[in-house]
One Martini backbone bead per residue (centre of mass of N, CA, C, O) as a GRO file, in nm:
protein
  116
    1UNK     BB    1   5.275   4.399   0.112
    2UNK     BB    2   5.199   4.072   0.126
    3UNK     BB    3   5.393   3.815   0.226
    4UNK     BB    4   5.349   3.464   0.200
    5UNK     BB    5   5.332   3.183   0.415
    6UNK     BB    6   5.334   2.825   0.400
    7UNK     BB    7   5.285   2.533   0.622
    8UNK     BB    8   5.256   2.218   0.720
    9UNK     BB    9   5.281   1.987   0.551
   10UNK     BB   10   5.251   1.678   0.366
   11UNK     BB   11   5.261   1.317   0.458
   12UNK     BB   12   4.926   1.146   0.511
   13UNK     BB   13   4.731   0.948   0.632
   14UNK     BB   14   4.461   0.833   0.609
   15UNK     BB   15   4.288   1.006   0.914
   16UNK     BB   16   4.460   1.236   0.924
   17UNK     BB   17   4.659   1.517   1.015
   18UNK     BB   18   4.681   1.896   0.983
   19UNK     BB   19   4.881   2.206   1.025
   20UNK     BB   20   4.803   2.475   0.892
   21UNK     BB   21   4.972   2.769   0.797
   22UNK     BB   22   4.988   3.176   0.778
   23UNK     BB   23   5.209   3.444   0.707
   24UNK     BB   24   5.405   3.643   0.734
   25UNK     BB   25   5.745   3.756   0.676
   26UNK     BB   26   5.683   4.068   0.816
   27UNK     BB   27   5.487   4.050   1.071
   28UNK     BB   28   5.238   4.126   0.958
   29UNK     BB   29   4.936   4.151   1.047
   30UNK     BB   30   4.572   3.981   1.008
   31UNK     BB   31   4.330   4.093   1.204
   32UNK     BB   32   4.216   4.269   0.863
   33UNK     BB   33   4.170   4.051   0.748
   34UNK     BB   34   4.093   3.812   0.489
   35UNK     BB   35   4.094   3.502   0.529
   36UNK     BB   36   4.217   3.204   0.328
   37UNK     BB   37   4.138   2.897   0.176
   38UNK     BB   38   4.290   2.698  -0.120
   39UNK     BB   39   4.290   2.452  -0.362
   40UNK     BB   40   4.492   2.231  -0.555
   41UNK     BB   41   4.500   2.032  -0.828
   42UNK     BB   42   4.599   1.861  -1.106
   43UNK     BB   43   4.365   2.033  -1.355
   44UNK     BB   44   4.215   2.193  -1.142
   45UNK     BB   45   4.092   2.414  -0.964
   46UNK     BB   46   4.060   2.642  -0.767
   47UNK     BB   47   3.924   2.622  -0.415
   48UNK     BB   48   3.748   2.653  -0.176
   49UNK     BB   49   3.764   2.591   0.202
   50UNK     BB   50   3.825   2.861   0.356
   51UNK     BB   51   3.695   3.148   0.578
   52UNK     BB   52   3.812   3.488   0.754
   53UNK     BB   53   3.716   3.716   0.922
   54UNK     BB   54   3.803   4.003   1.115
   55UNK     BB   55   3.507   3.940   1.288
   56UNK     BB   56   3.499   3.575   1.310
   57UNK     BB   57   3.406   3.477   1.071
   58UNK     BB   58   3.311   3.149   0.903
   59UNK     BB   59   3.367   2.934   0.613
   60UNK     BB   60   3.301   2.639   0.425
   61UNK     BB   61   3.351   2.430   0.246
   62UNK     BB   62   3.165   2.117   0.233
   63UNK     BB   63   3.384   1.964   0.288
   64UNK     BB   64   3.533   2.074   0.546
   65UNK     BB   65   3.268   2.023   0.722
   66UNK     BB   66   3.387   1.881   1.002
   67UNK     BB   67   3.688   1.882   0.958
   68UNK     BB   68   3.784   2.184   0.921
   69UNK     BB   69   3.959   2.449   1.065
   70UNK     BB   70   3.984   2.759   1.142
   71UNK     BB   71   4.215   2.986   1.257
   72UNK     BB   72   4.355   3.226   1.515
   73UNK     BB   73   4.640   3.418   1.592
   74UNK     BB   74   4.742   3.736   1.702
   75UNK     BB   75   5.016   3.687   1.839
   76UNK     BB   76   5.143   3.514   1.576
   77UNK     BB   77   5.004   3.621   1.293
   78UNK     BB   78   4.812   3.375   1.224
   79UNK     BB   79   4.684   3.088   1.023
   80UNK     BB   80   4.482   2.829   1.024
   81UNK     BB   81   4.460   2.512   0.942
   82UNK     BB   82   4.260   2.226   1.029
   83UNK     BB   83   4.304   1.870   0.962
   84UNK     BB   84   4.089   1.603   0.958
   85UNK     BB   85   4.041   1.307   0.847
   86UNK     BB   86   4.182   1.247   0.601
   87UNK     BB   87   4.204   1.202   0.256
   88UNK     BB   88   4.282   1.172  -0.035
   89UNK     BB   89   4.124   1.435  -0.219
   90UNK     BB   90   4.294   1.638  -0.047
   91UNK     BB   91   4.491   1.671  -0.217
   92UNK     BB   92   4.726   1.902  -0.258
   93UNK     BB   93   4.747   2.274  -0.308
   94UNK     BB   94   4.791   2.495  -0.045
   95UNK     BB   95   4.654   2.858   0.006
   96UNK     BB   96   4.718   3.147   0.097
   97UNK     BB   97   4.430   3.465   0.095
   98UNK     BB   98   4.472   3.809   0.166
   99UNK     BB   99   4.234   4.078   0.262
  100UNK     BB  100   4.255   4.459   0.172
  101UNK     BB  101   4.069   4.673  -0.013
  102UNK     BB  102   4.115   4.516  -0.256
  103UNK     BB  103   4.401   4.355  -0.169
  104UNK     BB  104   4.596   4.067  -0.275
  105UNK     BB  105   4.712   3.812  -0.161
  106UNK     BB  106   4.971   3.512  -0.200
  107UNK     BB  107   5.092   3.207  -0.149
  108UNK     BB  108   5.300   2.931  -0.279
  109UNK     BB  109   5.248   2.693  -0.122
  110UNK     BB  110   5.130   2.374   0.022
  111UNK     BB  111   5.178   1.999   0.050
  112UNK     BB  112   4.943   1.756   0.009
  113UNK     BB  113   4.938   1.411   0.101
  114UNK     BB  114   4.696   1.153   0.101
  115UNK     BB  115   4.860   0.831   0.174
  116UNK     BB  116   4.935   0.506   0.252
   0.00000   0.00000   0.00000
């Protein structure tokens, strides 16, 4: 079972970037998961942002299209979420999701929070 980490947060100024990660803790390999990205704000529900086929395919929330890349490092065991442009909206708890085989991890979740 994967222990997922994520990493990355914090707070950032309107228009700004961030870049999330998310790995296993005892370094398990992530390139035959399906890896997502999701995220949450407080009363709504969880959301998907993003998500990584293991054969490279990628697909995005309708707000993230244009503004947010998911990507992997095979080497580094990683799977990135790249943030640009934030907005206010964008504030949230986000948390990677990785599945194999129909076996599901979350990791604990990284707060952004998008504010002047």
């Amino acid at each position: 079972q994967l222990h997922l980490v994520e990493s990355g947060g914090g707070l950032v100024q309107p228009g700004g970037s961030l870049r999330l990660s998310c790995a296993d803790s005892k370094a398990t390999s992530l390139s035959f998961y399906t890896v997502k990205w999701y995220r949450q704000s407080p009363g709504e529900q969880r959301e998907l942002v993003a998500g990584s086929g293991s054969g490279g395919s990628t697909d995005y929330a309708h707000f993230a299209r244009d503004r947010f890349t998911i990507s992997r490092d095979p080497a580094k065991k990683t799977v990135y979420l790249q943030m640009d442009n934030l907005k206010p909206a964008d504030t949230a708890t986000y948390y990677c999701n990785a599945v194999l085989w129909g076996f599901t991890s979350w990791g604990q979740g990284t707060q952004v929070t998008v504010s002047p």
